[in-house]
matplotlib code that plots the C-alpha trace (Angstrom):
import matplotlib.pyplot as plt

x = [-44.9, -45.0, -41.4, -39.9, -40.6, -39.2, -36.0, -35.4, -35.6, -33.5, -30.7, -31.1, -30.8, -28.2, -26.0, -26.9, -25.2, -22.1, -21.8, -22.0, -19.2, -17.1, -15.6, -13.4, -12.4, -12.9, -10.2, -7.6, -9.0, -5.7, -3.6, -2.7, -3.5, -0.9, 0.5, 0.9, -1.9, -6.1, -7.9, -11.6, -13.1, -16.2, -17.7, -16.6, -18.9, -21.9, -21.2, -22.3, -21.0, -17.0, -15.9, -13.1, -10.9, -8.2, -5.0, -2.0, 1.7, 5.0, 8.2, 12.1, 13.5, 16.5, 17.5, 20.2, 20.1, 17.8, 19.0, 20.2, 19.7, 16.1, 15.3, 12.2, 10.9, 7.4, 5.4, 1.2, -1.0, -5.1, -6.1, -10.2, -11.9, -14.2, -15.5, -16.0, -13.8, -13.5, -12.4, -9.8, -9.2, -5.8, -5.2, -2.4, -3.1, -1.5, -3.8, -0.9, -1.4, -0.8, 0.8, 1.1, 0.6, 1.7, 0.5, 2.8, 2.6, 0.9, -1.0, -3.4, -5.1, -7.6, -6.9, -4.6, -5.1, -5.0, -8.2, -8.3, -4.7, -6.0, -4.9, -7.8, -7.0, -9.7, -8.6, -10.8, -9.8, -8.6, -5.0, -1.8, -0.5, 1.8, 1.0, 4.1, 3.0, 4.8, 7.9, 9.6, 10.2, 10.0, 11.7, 14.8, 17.2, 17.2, 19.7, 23.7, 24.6, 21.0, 21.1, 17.3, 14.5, 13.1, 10.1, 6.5, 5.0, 1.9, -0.2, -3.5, -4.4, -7.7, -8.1, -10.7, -13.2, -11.7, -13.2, -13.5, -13.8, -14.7, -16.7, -16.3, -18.9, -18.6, -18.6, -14.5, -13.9, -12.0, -11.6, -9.0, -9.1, -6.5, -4.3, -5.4, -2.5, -3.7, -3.6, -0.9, -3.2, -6.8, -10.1, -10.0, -9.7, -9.7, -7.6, -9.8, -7.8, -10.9, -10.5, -7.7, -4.1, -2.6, 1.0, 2.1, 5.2, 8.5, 7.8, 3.8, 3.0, 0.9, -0.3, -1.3, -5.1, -5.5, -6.3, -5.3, -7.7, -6.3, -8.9, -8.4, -8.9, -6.5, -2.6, -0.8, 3.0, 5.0, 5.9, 4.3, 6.5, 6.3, 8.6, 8.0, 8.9, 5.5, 3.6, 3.8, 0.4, -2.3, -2.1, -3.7, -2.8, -5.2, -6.6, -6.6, -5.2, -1.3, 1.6, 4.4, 7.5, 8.2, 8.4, 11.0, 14.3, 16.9, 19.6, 22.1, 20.2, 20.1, 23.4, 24.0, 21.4, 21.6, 25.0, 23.2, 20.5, 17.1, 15.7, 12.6, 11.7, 11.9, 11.0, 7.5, 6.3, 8.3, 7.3, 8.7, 7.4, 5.3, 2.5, -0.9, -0.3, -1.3, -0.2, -3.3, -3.8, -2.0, 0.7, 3.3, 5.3, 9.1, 10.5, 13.3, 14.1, 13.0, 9.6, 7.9, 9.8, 7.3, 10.5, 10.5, 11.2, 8.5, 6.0, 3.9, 0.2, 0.8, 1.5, 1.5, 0.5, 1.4, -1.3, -2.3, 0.3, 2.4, 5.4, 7.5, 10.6, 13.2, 16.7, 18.9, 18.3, 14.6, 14.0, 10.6, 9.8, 11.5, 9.2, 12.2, 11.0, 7.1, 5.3, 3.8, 3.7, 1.0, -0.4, 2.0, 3.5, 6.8, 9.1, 12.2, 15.2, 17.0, 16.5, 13.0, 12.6, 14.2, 14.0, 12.2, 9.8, 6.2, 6.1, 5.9, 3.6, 1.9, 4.4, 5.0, 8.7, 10.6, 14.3, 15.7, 19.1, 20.1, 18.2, 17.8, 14.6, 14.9, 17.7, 18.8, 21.7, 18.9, 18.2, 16.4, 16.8, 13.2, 10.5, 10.4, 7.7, 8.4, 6.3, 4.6, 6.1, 6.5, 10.0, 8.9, 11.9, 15.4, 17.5, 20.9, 23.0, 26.1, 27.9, 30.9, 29.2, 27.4, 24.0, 20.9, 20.4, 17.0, 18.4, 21.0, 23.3, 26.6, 28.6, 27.0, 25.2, 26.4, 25.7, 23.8, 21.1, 18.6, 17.3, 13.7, 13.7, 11.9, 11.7, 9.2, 6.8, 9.1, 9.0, 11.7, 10.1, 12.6, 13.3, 16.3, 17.5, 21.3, 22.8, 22.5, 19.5, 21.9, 24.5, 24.5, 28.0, 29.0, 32.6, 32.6, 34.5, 36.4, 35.5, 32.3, 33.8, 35.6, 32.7, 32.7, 29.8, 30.3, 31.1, 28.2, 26.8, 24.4, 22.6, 19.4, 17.4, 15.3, 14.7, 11.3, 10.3, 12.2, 11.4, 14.0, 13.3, 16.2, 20.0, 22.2, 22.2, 25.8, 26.5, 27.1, 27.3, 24.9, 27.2, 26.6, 30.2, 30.9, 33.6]
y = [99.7, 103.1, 101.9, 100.5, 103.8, 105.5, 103.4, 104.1, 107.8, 107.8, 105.5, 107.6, 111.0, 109.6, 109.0, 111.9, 113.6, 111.7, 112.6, 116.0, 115.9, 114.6, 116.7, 115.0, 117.1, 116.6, 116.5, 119.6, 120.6, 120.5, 118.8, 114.7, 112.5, 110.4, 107.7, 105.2, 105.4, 105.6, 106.5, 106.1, 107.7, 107.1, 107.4, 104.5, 101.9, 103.0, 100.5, 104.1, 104.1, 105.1, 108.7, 108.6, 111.3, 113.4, 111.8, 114.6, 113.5, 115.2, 114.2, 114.4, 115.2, 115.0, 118.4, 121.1, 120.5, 117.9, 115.4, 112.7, 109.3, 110.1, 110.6, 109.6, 109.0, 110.2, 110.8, 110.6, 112.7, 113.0, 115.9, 116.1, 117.1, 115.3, 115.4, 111.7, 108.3, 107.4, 104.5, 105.0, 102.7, 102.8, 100.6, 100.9, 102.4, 99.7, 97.0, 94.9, 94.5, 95.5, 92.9, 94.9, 98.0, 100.2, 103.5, 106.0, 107.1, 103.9, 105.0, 107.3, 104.5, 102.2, 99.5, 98.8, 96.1, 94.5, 92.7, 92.3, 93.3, 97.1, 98.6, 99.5, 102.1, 103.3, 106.8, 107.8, 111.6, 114.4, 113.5, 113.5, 110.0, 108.2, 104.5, 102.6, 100.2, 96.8, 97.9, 100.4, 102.3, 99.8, 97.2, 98.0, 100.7, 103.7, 105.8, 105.6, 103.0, 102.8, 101.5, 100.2, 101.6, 104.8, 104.6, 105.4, 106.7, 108.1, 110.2, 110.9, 113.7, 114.0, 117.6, 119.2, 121.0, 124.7, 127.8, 131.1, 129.3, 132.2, 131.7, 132.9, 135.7, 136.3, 140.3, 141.6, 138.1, 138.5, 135.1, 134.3, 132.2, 129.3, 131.1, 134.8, 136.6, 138.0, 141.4, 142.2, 144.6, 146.4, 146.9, 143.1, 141.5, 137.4, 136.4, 133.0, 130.9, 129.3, 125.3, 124.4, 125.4, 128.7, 130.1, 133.4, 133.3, 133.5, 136.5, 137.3, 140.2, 139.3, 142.2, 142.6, 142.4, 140.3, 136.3, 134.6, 131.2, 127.7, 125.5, 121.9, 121.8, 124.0, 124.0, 127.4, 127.6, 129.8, 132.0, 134.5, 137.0, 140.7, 143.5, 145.8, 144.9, 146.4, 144.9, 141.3, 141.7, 139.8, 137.8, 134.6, 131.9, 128.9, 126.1, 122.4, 123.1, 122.7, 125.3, 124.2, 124.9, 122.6, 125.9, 127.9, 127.3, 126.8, 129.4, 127.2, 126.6, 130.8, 131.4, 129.0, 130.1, 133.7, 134.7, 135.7, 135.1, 136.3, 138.9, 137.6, 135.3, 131.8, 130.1, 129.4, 131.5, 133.8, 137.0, 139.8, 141.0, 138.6, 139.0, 137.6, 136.1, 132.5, 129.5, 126.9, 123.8, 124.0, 121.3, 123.0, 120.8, 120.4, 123.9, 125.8, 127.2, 126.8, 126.6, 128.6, 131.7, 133.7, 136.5, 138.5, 138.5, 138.0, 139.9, 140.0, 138.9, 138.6, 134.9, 133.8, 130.2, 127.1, 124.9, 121.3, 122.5, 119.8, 120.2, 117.8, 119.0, 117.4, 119.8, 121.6, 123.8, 123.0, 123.4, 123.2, 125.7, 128.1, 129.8, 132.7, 134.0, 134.5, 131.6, 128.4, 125.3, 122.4, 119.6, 119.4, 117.1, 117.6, 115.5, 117.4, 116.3, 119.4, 120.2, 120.5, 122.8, 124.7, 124.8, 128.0, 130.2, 129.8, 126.1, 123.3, 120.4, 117.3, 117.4, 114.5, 114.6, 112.3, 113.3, 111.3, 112.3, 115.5, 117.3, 116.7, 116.7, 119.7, 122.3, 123.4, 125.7, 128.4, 127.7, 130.7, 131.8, 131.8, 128.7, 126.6, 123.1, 120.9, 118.3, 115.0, 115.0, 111.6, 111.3, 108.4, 108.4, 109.6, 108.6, 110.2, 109.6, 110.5, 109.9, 111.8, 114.6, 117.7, 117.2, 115.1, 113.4, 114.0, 116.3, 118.4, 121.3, 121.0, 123.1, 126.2, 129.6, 131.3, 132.5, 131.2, 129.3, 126.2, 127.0, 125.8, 124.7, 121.4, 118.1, 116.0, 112.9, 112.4, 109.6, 108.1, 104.9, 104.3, 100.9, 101.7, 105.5, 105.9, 108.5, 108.2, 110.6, 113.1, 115.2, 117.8, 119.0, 122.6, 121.4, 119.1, 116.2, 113.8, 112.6, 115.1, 118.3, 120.9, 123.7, 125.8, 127.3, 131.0, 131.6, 131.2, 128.3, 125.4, 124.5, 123.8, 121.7, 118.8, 115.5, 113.9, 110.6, 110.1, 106.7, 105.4, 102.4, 101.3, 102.8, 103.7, 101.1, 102.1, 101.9, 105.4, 106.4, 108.9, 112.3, 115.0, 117.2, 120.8, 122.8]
z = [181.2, 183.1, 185.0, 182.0, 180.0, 183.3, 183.4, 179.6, 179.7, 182.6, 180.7, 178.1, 180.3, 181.9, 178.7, 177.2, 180.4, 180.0, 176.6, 177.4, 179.8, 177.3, 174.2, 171.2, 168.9, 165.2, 162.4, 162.0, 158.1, 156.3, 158.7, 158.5, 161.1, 162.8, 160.2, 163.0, 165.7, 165.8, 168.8, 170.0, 173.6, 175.4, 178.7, 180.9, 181.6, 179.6, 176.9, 174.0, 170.7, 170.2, 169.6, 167.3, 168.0, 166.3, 166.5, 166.3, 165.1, 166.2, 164.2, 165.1, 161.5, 159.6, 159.7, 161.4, 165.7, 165.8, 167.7, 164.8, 167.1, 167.5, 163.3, 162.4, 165.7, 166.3, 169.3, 168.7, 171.3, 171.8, 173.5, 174.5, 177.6, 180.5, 183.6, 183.7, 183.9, 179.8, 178.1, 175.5, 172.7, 170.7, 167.3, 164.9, 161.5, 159.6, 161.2, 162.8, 166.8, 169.4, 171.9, 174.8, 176.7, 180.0, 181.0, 182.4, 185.6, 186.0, 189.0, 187.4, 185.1, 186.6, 184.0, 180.8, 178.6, 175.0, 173.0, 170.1, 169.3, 170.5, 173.8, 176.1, 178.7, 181.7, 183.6, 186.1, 186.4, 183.9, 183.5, 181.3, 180.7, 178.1, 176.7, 176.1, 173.2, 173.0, 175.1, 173.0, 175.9, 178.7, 177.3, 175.5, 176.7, 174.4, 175.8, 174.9, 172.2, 170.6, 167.2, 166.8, 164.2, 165.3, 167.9, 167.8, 171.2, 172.1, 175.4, 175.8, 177.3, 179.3, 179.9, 182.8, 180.9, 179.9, 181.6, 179.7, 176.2, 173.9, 170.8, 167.5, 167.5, 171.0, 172.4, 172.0, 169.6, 166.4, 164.9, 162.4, 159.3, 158.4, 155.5, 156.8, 158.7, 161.9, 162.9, 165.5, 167.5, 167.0, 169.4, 169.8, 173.4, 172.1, 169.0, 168.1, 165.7, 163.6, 163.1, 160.3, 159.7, 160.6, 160.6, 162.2, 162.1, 165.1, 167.2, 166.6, 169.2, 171.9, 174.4, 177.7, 178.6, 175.7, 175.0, 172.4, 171.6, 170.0, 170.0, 169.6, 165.9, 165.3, 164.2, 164.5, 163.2, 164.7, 168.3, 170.4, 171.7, 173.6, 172.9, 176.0, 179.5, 180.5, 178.1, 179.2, 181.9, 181.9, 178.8, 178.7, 176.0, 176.2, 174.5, 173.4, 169.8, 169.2, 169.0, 166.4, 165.8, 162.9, 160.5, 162.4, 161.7, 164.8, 165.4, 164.1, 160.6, 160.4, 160.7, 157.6, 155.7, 156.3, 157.7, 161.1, 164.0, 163.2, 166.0, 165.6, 168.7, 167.9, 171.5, 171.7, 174.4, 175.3, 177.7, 179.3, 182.4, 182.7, 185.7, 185.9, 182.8, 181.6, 179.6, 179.8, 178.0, 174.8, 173.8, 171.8, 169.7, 167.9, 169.3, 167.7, 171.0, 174.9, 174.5, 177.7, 179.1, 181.2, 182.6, 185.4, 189.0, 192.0, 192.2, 195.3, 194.6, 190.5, 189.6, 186.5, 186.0, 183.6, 183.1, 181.3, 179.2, 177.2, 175.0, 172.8, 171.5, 169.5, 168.6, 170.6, 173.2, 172.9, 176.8, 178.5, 180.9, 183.0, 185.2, 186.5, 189.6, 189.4, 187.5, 189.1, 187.1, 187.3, 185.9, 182.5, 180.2, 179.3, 176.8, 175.5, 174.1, 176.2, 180.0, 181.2, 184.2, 186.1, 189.6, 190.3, 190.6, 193.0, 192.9, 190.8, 191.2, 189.3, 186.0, 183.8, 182.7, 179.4, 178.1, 175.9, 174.6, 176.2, 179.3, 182.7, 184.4, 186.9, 186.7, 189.8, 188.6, 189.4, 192.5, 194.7, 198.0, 198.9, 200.0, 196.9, 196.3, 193.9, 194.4, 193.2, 189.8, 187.7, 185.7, 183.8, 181.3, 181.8, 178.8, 177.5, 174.1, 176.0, 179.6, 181.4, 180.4, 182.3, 181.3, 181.3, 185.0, 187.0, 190.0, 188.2, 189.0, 186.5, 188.5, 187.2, 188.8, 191.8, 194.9, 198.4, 197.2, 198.5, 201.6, 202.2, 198.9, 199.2, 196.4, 197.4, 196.2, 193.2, 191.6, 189.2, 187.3, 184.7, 184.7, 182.3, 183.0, 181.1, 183.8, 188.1, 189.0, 192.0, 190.1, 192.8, 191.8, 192.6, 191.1, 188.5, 189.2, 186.7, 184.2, 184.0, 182.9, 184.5, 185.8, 188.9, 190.5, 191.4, 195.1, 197.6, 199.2, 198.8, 201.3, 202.7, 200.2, 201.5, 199.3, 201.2, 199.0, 196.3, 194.8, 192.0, 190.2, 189.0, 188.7, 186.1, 183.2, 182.5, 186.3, 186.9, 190.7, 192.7, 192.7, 195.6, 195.6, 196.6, 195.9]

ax = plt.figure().add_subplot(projection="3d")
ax.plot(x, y, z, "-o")
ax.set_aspect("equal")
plt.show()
């Protein structure tokens, strides 16, 4: 009797622990659910009850620059936290089933596969993954000529746990209410955006020395921007809750609506002088603009850092992240409809990339002149709605930028899994060749760069050839 009690406390200890090292967030009060996907989490393996967990939407729309081949698609995303392997359940909301299912980057689940008509995915380690759901992505090319309903996708996010998370009543804390504005400055150090629905508006201040909090049960509309150069030192934006978009207006809408631009910042993140300053777990969603612009040049000892940090866009010009000359980028998840990164800064490492109609994965028109990593990244889609055109591509330079540039800048571990990418993956073109355009690169040469394991799946579906051409 005295072992059996023994091994039931210690089952129970021992899922009580896991639980522990797993957080799902609850429902955003005031915000819908996806219309198309459910999710449930648990601990792997300890056969405990199902954690149903928030399921956020994003939505290309039928409006001014979004891109009009991708209206009405959706992409669904769970964010939550562990420190253990979790099994993840996904259902469709309308009950039919599902038939199949594929993670991507494949490597980092242990297992994916259907009962039930419900996809059942294991991952072992915090990570940033998307499930293709009965081949919309996989199986059909979407790229140049697609004439098919709009697609439903979905990631799941499993975050390492957060360090530093404030609470609300916590020493230098001034939480915020959904519907309250929030003040621009004050004797606050941590901005806490309380579970539920906020909007601040393009171009909220943000300060140096200061943190502002999204948890994972919270939405906030709108930008954060800084207005003095000096200003833009240790900041620290951070947090499982989402940073939209959806309610700014793109530059082209302004004009028509108002004669004019706006001043008022409408990327997402968007910082000047930016040192020591941090962008950490947030997914920000359907930008007006590029979404993370940490600016300034190197500065010795004063990274700033990009970090479990996902972003879906969906118009024009909605880049992903340049990180200039002093930022270092890892672990993110990056789907945008315009170019994703640019090839700078302190290193870049461990990124999930996805275009679909317009951007190329890495940039290199930027290209520095000091040691530069870019290494183990996954491009798992690389779709265009054009060809003979400048953009889209993986390794890109358009014939743009100037001066020497490349040496000991290295690409490494890439891997390219598209099994249906619309444009060839090298447009290394400091000319631009027919029938591509007609850019020139500024005077200074290229040289130096080192591509070390590159993997490509499969070529151009519209046979387009690998392009390396100077001037």
């Amino acid at each position: 009797m005295n072992r059996l009690l023994t091994a039931l406390c210690l089952a129970l200890f021992s899922a009580t622990a896991l639980a522990a090292d797993l957080t799902v967030y609850q429902p955003v009060p005031g915000l819908e659910a996806s219309s198309h996907y459910r999710v449930r989490i648990r601990p792997s393996g300890d056969g405990g009850a199902w954690r149903d967990a928030f399921a956020w939407q994003t939505e290309c729309k039928d409006e001014e620059a979004y891109f009009d081949t991708l209206k009405g698609w959706t992409h669904t995303y769970v964010n939550f936290e562990t420190s253990v392997a979790v099994e993840i359940e996904i259902s469709r909301v309308n009950g039919q089933p599902i038939r199949s299912a594929a993670v991507h980057p494949k490597r980092q689940a242990s297992a994916c596969t259907v009962k039930d008509g419900k996809a059942l995915v294991k991952l072992d380690m915090p990570c940033l993954v998307a499930v293709d759901i009965d081949g919309q992505m996989d199986g059909q090319d979407t790229g140049k000529g697609y004439k098919g309903p709009p697609l439903h996708t979905i990631s799941l996010f499993a975050n390492p746990p957060l360090a530093g998370k404030p609470t609300p009543n916590g020493p230098g804390v001034l939480a915020v209410k959904p519907g309250e504005k929030p003040p621009a400055d004050g004797d606050w150090r941590t901005l806490y955006f309380l579970p539920g629905v906020h909007d601040i508006g393009a171009g909220f201040p943000v300060h140096a020395s200061r943190q502002y909090y999204i948890p994972g049960d919270a939405m906030v509309y709108g930008s954060f921007h800084n207005a003095e150069w000096p200003d833009g030192h240790h900041i620290r934006l951070f947090g499982h809750g989402t940073l939209s978009g959806a309610r700014l207006k793109h530059a082209n809408a302004l004009k028509k609506l108002f004669g004019g631009g706006s001043k008022a910042s409408r990327k997402p993140v968007e910082i000047f002088g930016a040192k020591d300053t941090q962008v950490e777990g947030l997914t920000i969603a359907d930008s007006a603009s590029h979404s993370v612009m940490l600016i300034n040049g190197y500065q010795e000892g004063h990274p700033n850092e990009v970090r479990w940090t996902k972003i879906f866009t969906w118009r024009a010009n909605g880049d992903g992240i340049n990180p200039f000359g002093n930022t270092r980028i890892e672990d993110c998840f990056i789907r945008t409809q315009d170019d994703s990164l640019y090839a700078n800064g302190l290193g870049i490492r461990r990124v999930v990339l996805w275009n679909d109609a317009n951007g190329s994965s890495f940039v290199l028109s930027a290209l520095p002149d000091h040691k530069l990593i870019i290494e183990d990244c996954d491009v798992i889609y690389s779709r265009a709605k054009w060809h003979h055109w400048s953009g889209g591509r993986v390794f890109n330079i358009r014939g743009e930028g100037e001066g020497a540039a490349g040496a000991s800048v290295i690409f490494r571990n890439i891997r390219i899994s598209d099994p249906r990418p619309t444009l060839q993956q090298f447009f290394i073109c400091m000319t631009m060749p027919e029938p591509y355009g007609e850019n020139q690169r500024g005077p200074g040469d290229l040289f130096g760069i080192l591509f070390q394991n590159i993997s490509i799946t499969a070529p151009s579906v519209i046979g387009e050839p690998q392009l390396l051409w100077g001037s």
